[in-house]
C-alpha positions as CSV (number, residue, x, y, z in Angstrom):
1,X,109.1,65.6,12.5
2,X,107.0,62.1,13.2
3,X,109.0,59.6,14.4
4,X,109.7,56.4,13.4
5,X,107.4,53.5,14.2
6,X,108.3,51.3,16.6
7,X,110.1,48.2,14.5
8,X,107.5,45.8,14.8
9,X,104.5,48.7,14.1
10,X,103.4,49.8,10.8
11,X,101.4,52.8,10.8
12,X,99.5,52.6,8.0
13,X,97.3,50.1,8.6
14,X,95.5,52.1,11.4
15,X,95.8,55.0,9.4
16,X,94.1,53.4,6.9
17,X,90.9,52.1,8.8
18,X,90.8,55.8,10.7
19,X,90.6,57.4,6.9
20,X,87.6,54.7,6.0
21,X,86.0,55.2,9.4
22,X,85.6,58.7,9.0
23,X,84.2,58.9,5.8
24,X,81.3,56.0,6.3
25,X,80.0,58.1,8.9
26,X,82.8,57.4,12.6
27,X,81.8,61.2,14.2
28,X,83.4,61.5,18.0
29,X,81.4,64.0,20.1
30,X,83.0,67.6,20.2
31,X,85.0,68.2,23.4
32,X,88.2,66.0,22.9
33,X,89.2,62.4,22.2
34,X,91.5,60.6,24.2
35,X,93.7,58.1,21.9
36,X,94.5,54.6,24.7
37,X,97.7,53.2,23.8
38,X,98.8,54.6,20.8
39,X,102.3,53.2,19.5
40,X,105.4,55.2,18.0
41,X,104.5,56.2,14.3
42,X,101.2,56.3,14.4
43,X,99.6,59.7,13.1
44,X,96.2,61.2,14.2
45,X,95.7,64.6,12.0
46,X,92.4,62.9,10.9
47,X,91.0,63.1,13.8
48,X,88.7,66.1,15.6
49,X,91.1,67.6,18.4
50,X,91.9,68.2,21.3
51,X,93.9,65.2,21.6
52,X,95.1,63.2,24.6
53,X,97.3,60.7,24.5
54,X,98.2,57.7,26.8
55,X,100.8,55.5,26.2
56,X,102.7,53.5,29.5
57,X,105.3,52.0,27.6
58,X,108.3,54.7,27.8
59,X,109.5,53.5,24.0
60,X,106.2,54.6,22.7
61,X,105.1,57.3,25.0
62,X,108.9,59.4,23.9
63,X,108.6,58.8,20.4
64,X,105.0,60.0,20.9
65,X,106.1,63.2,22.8
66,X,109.4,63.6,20.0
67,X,106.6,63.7,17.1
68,X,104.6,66.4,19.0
69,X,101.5,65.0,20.8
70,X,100.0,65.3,24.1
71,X,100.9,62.1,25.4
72,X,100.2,61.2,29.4
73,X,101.2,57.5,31.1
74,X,97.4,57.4,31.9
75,X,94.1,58.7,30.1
76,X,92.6,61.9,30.4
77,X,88.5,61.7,30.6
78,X,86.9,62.8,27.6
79,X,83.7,62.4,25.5
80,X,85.3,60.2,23.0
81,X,87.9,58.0,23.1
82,X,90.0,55.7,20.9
83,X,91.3,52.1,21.8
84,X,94.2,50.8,20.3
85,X,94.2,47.2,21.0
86,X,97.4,45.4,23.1
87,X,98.2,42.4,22.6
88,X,96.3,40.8,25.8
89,X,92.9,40.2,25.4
90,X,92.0,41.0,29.3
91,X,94.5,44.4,29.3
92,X,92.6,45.4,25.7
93,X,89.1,45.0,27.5
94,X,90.4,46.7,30.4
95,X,91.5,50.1,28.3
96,X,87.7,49.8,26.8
97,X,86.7,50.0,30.5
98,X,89.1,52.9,31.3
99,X,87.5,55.0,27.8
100,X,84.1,54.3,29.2
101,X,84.7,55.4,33.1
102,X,86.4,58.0,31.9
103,X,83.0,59.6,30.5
104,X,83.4,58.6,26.6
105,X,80.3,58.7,24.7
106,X,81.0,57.6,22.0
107,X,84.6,54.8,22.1
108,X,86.2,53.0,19.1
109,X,88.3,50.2,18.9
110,X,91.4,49.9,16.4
111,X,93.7,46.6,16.0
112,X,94.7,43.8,13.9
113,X,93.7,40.5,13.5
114,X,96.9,39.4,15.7
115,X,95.7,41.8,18.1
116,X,92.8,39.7,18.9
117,X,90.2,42.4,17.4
118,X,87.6,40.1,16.4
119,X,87.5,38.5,19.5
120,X,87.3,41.8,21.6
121,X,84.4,43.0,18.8
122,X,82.5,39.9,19.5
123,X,82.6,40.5,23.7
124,X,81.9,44.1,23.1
125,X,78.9,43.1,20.7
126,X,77.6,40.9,23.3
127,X,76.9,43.8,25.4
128,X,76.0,47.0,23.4
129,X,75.3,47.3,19.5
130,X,77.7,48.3,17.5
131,X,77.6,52.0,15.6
132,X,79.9,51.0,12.7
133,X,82.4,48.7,11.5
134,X,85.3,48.8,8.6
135,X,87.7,46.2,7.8
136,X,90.8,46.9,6.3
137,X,94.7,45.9,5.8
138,X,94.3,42.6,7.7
139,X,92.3,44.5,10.9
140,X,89.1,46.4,11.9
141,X,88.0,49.6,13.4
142,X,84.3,49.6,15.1
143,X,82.5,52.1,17.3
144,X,79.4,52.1,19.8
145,X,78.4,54.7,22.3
146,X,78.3,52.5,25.6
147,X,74.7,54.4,26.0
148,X,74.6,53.5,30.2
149,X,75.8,49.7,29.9
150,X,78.3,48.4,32.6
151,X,81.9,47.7,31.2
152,X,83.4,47.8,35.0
153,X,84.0,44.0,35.1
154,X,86.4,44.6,32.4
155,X,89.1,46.5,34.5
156,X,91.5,44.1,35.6
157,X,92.1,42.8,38.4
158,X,95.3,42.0,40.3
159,X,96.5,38.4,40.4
160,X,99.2,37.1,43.6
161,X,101.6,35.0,42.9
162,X,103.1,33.5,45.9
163,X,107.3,32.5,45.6
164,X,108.5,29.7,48.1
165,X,111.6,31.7,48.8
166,X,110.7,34.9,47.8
167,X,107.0,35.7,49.1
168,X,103.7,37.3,47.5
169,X,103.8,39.4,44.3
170,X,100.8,41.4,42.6
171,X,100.8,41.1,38.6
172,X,98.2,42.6,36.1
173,X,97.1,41.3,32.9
174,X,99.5,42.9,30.1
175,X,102.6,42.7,32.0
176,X,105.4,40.2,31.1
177,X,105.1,36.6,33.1
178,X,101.0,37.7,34.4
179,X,100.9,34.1,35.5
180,X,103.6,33.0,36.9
181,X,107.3,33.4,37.8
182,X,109.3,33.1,34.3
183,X,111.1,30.1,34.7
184,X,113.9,31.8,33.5
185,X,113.9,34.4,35.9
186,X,113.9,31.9,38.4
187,X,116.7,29.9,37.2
188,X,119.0,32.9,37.5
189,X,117.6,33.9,40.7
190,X,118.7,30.2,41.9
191,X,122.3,30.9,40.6
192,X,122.9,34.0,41.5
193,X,125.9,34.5,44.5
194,X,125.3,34.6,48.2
195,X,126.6,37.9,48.1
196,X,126.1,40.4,45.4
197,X,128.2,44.0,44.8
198,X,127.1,46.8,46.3
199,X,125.6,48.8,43.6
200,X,123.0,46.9,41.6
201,X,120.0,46.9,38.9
202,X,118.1,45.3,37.3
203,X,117.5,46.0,33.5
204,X,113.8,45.3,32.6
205,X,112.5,45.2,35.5
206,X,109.3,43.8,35.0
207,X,107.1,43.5,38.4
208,X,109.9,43.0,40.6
209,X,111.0,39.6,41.3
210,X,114.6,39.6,40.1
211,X,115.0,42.8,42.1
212,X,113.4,40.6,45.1
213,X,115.9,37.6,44.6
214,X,118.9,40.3,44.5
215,X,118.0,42.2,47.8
216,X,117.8,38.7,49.5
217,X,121.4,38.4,48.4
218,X,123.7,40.1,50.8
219,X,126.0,43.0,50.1
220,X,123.5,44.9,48.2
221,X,123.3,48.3,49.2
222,X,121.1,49.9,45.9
223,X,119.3,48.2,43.6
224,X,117.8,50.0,40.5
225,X,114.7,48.8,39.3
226,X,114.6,49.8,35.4
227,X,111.6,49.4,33.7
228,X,109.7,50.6,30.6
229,X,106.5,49.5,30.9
230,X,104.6,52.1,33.9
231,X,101.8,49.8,34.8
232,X,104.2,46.9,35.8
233,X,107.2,49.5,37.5
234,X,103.8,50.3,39.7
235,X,103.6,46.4,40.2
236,X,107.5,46.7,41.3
237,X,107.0,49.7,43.6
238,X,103.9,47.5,45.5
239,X,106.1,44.0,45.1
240,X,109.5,45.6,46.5
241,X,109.2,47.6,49.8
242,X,112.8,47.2,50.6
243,X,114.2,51.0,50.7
244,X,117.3,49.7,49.5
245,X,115.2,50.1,46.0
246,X,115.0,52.6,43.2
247,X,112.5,52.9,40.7
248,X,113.2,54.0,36.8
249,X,110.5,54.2,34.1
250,X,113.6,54.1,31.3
251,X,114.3,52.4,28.2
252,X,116.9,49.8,29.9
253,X,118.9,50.6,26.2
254,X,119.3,53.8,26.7
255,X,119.1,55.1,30.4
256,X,121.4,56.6,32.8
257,X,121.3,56.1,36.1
258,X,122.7,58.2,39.1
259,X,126.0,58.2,40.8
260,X,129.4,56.0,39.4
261,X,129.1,53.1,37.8
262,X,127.5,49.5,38.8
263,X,129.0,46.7,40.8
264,X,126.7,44.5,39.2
265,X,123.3,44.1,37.0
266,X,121.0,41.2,36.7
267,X,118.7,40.9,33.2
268,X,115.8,38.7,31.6
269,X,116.5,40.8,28.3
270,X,112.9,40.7,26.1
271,X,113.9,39.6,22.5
272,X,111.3,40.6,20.5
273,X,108.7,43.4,20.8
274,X,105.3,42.7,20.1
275,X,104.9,39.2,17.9
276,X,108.6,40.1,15.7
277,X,111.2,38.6,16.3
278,X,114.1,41.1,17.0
279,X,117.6,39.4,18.9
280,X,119.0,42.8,18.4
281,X,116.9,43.9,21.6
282,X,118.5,41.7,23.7
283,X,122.5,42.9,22.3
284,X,120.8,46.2,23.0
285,X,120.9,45.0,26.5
286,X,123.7,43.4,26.6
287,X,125.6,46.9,25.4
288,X,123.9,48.7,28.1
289,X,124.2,46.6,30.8
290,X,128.3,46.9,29.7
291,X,127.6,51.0,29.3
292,X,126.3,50.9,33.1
293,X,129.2,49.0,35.2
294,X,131.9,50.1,36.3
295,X,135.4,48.8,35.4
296,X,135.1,45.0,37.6
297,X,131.5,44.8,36.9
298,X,129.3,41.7,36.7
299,X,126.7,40.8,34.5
300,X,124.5,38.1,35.6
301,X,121.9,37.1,32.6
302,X,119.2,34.8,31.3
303,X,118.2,34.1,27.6
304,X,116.6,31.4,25.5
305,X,119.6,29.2,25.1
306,X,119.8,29.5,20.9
307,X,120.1,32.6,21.0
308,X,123.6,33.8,19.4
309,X,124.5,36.1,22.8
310,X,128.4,34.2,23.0
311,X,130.0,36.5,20.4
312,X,127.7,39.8,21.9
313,X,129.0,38.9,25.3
314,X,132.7,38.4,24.0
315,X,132.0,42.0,22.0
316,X,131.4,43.5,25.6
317,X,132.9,41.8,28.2
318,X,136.7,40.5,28.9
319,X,135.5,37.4,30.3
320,X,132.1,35.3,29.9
321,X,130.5,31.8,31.1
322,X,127.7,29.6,30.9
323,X,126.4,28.9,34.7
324,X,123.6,26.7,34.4
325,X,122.2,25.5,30.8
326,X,118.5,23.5,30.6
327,X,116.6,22.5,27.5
328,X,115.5,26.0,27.5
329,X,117.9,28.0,28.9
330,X,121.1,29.6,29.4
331,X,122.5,31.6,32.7
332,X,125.7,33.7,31.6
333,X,128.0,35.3,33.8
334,X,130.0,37.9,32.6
335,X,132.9,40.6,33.9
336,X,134.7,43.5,32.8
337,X,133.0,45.3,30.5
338,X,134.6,46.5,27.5
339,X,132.2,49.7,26.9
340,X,134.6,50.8,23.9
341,X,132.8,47.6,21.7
342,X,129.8,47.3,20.0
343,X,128.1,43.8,20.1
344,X,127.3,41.4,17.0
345,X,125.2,38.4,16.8
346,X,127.0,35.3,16.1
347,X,126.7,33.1,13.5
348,X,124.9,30.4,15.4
349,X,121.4,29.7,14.8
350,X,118.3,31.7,15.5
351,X,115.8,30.5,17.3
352,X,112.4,31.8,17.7
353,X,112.0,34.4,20.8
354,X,110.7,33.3,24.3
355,X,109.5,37.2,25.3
């Protein structure tokens, strides 16, 4: 059975351009084709096999493995490859990079308009001519054999960002906040309590520095990284050397973690995934985060301040408050979670999504 896309992914599009492709001439070299960063939904039967899929993002990668493909957290070499764009330019031209030191002869390149395709066509033109190209369904699909040319500049490099209180930090391009501390990670981090329950984690992760802010705290005694993207849970492993910390590539909405429930859990909830708005992601949160504590429990929790979270966080905990509010922003606190309720959004206004 194929799986469902991933809400924000339609299928068909890529489909589509693959179908075109093939018929005005796309031919990978026999010996396999590894497929970079495919998403939930998408379908292959096309294309020559063996396939080898490599998808990071857990979401992806299970629906992936639920529908039936080979699917590995990083690409196996083979003599063709397929890119399927991200959304970051510099993490895109890094997969391209990846394909090509991976020994593809022959690499194409699938994505959307909003995936920044025609820019990433226009950098790969600059450097090799291109074997073919089809437009379709609002994207394009183009090919080249790299025939010897040097794409190793493309392969990104780590950025440190450097905390006052905190320390150094590694990102890569891709990850959530490359740039910089989220400014909402760091205004829960400011009011979080000196001392923090024993038993901690931190739901989406990310590259670490919630965690970080948390194992400053005292009390803490485990802290649970969960994370869904691999690339930045690596990030976290390098970032966090305390051995107080545990490392989960997990769908923060649907993991489990070991041993009795939580003390406490700290969150920077994404509410959308890729450009579509979804506030349903973070009550997805919200409901695991009450699934995950124990009985006294404590969530601590950031989100863009319109968001409608009051009535989710009255849905799934006995008591709720606002500890620190900016134009931006709003820190809840919440307690005893009532894991028998499922949360709704309220009927406030929706504003658009700051992840």
């Amino acid at each position: 059975m194929t799986a469902p896309p991933a809400p924000d992914h339609d299928p068909a599009p890529r489909a589509a351009r693959i179908d075109v492709a093939l018929e005005e001439g796309l031919r990978f070299p026999v010996g396999g084709l590894a497929i970079l960063r495919p998403r939930a939904g998408d379908r292959f039967e096309a294309l020559p096999g063996p396939l080898a899929l490599a998808q990071g993002f857990f979401p992806d990668h299970a629906a992936l493995a639920r529908a039936g493909h080979p699917v590995s957290v990083e690409p196996a070499p083979a003599p063709g490859a397929l890119v399927c764009l991200p959304r970051a330019k510099a993490q895109g031209l890094g997969l391209i990079a990846q394909a090509v030191a991976g020994g593809a002869r022959l690499v194409a390149v699938d994505g959307q308009k909003t995936d920044g395709v025609e820019s990433v066509l226009r950098a790969v033109r600059a450097r090799v001519a291109l074997a073919g190209v089809v437009s379709k369904a609002h994207g394009k699909l183009f090919w080249f054999a790299p025939d010897g040319a040097d794409f190793s500049d493309w392969t990104p490099a780590p950025a440190t960002l450097t905390d006052p209180d905190l320390g150094r930090f590694q990102t890569l391009p891709g990850v959530f906040s490359a740039d910089g501390v989220d400014p909402g990670s760091r205004l829960l981090a400011q009011h979080l309590p000196a001392t923090l329950p024993a038993r901690m984690a931190d739901l989406g992760a990310g590259w670490g520095y919630l965690a970080a802010a948390c194992l400053s705290r005292a009390g803490v005694a485990e802290m649970h990284l969960v994370e869904a993207e691999a690339t930045a849970l690596d990030l976290a492993r390098a970032n966090v050397t305390d051995p107080r910390a545990q490392f989960h590539w997990a769908d923060a909405t649907d993991c489990t973690l070991p041993g009795a429930g939580l003390g406490g859990v700290v969150m920077t909830p994404p509410f959308h995934t890729g450009r579509a708005p979804q506030p349903a992601l973070g009550l997805a949160f919200i409901a695991a985060a009450a699934r995950l504590l124990g009985a006294r429990g404590q969530l601590w929790m950031v989100a863009n301040r319109h968001l409608p979270y009051d009535r989710a966080l009255s849905d799934s905990f006995a008591s709720h408050q606002i500890l620190a509010e900016t134009s931006a922003y709003r820190v809840w606190h919440a307690s005893t979670p009532r894991t028998q309720r499922t949360p709704t959004l309220s009927r406030h206004r929706r504003a658009e999504p700051r992840r």
